[in-house]
C-alpha positions as CSV (number, residue, x, y, z in Angstrom):
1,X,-73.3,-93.2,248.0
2,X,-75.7,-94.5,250.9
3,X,-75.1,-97.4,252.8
4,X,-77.9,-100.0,251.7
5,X,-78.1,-103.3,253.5
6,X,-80.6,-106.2,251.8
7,X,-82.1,-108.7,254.2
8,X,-82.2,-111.9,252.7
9,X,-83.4,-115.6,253.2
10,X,-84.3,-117.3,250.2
11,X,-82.7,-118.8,247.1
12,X,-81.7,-115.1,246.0
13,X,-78.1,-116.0,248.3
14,X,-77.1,-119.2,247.2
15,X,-77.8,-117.8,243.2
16,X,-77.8,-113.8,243.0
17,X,-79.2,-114.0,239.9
18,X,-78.3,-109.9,239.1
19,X,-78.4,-108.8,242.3
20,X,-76.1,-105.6,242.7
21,X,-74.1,-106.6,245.5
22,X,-71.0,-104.7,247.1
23,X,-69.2,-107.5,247.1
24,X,-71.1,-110.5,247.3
25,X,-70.3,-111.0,251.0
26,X,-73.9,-112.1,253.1
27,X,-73.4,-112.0,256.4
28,X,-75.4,-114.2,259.0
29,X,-76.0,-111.9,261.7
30,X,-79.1,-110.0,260.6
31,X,-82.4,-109.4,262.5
32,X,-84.7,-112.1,263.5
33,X,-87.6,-111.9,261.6
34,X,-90.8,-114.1,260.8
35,X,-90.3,-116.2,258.0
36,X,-92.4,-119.0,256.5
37,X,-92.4,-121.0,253.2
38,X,-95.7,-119.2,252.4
39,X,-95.3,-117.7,248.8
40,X,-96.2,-119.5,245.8
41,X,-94.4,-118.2,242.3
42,X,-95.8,-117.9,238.9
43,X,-93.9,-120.9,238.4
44,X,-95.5,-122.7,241.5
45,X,-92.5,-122.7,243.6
46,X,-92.7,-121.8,247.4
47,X,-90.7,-119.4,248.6
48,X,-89.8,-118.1,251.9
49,X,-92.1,-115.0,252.8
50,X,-91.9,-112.6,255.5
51,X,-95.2,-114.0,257.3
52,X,-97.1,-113.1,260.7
53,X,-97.4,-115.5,263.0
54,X,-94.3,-117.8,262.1
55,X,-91.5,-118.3,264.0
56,X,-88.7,-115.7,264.0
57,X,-85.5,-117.0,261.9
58,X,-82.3,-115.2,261.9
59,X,-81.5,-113.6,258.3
60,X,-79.0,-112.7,256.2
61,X,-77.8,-109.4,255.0
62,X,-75.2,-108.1,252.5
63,X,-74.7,-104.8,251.5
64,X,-76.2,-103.1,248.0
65,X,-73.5,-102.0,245.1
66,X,-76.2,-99.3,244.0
67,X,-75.4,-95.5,244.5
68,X,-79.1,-94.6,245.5
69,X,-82.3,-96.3,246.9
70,X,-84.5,-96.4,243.4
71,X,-81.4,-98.1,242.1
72,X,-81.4,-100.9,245.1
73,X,-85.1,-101.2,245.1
74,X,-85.0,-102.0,241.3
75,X,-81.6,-104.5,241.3
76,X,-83.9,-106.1,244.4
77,X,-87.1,-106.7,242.7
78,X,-85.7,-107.8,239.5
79,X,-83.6,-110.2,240.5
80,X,-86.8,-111.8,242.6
81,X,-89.0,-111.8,239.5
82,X,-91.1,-109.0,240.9
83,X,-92.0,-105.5,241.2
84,X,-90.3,-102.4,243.0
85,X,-93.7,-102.3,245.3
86,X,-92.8,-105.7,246.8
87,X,-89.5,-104.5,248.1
88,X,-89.6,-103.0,252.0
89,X,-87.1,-100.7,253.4
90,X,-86.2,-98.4,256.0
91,X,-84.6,-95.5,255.8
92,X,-82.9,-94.9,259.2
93,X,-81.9,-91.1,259.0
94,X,-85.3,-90.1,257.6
95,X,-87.8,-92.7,259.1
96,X,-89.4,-93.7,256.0
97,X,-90.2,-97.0,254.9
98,X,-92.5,-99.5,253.4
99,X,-93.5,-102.5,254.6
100,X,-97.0,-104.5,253.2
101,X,-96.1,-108.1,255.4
102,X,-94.9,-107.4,259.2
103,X,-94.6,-104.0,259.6
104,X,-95.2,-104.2,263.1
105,X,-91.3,-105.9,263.2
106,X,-89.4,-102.5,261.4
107,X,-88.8,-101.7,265.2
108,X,-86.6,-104.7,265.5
109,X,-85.0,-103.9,262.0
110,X,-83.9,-100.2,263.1
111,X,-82.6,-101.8,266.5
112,X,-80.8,-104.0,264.6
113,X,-79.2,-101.8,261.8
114,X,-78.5,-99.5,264.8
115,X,-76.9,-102.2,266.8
116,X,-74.9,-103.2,263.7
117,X,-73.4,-99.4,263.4
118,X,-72.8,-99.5,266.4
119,X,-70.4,-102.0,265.9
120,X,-68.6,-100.5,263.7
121,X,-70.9,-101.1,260.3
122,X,-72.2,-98.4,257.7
123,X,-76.1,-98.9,257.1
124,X,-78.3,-96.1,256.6
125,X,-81.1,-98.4,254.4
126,X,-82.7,-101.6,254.9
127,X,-84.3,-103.2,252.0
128,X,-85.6,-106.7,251.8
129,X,-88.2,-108.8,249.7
130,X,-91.7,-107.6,250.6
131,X,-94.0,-110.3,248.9
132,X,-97.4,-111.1,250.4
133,X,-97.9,-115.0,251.5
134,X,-100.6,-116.3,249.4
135,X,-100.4,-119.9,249.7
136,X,-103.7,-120.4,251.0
137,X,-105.1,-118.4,248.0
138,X,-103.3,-120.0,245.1
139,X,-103.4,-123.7,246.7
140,X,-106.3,-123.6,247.8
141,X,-105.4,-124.9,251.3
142,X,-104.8,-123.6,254.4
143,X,-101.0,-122.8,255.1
144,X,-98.7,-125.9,257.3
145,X,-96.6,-128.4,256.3
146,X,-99.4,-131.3,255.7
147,X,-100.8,-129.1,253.3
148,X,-97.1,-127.8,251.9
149,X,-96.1,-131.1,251.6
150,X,-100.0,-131.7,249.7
151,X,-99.2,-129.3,247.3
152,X,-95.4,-130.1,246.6
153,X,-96.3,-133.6,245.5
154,X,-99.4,-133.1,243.2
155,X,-97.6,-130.6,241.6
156,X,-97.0,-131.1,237.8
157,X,-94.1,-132.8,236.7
158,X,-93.4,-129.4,234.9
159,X,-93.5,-127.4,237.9
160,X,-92.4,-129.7,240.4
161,X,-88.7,-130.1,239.0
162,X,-88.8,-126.4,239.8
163,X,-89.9,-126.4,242.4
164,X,-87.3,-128.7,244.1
165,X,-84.4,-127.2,242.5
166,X,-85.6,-123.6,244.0
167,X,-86.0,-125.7,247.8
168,X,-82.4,-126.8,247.0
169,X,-81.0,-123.5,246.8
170,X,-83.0,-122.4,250.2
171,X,-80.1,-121.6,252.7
172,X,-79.3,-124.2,254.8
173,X,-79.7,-122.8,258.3
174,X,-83.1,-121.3,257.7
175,X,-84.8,-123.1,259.2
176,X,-88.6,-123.0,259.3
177,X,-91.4,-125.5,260.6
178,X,-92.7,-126.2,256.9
179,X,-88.8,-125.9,255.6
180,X,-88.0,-128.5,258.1
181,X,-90.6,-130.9,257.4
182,X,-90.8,-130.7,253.6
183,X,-87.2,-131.6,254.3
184,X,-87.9,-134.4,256.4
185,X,-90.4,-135.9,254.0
186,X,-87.8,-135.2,250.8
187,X,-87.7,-138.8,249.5
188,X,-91.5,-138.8,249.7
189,X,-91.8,-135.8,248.1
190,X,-90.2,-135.6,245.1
């Protein structure tokens, strides 16, 4: 069986939702990595995106119950809502690894799996959620939390219910400049 860690930082560990975890433990020491409320769903909820150019925010990680990599990938990308080409990973042994958003950070990844087996853990794979921001394409506006803000509250009464439930379930110490002001502006919001 290999060792598979998942990276996570979005509603996915507060509500697994299927995920195949080891044992449902997420631990808060993962990398820090560039995350942004920059991904707007079918449903028009944002969601936390690795992003370049935000500001680096300490992750999560748990470890995968899946006997192989395909099998992770899948459990991964179905329990986002999306497909197995928007899930990243590193494999350390071999080198290979996929990565569409911030590929210029899967040096900091490796140095931190390695840095976590050297302390005693057992990860030979990283995975993590590999969907592209496209806020500025679906709303229309360019991405920052005036314009997040914008789009939360001229959202439709179908949507928006979603949409706040989903920023409800955001973990609470990531922390991002849009997270933090949509969460300032709450009341005014929704």
């Amino acid at each position: 069986m290999t060792a598979i860690a998942v990276l996570g930082w979005d509603a996915l560990v507060s509500d697994p939702d299927g995920l195949d975890l080891r044992d449902g433990v997420w631990h808060d020491d993962g990398p820090d990595l560039p995350v942004e409320l920059a991904h707007v769903t079918p449903r028009r909820a944002l969601v936390p995106v690795l992003c370049r150019g935000a500001g680096l925010v300490r992750v999560l990680w748990a470890y995968m119950g899946t006997e192989t990599v395909g099998e992770a990938v899948w459990s991964l990308s179905q329990a986002e809502g999306s497909k197995p080409e928007n899930v990243g990973f590193l494999d350390l042994t071999t080198g290979e690894y996929w990565c569409r958003t911030v590929d210029e950070h899967l040096p900091d990844i490796r140095a931190w799996a390695e840095g976590r087996n050297a302390a005693g853990e057992r990860i030979e794979v990283v995975i993590w959620n590999d969907l592209k921001p496209n806020f500025e394409r679906k709303a229309r506006r360019e991405l920052g939390a005036e314009n997040a803000i914008a789009y939360l509250k001229n959202l439709r009464p179908e949507f928006k219910d979603h949409a706040r439930q989903y920023l409800e379930m955001l973990p609470r110490h990531i922390d991002t400049a849009i997270i933090d002001a949509i969460r300032g502006a709450w009341k005014e919001i929704w």
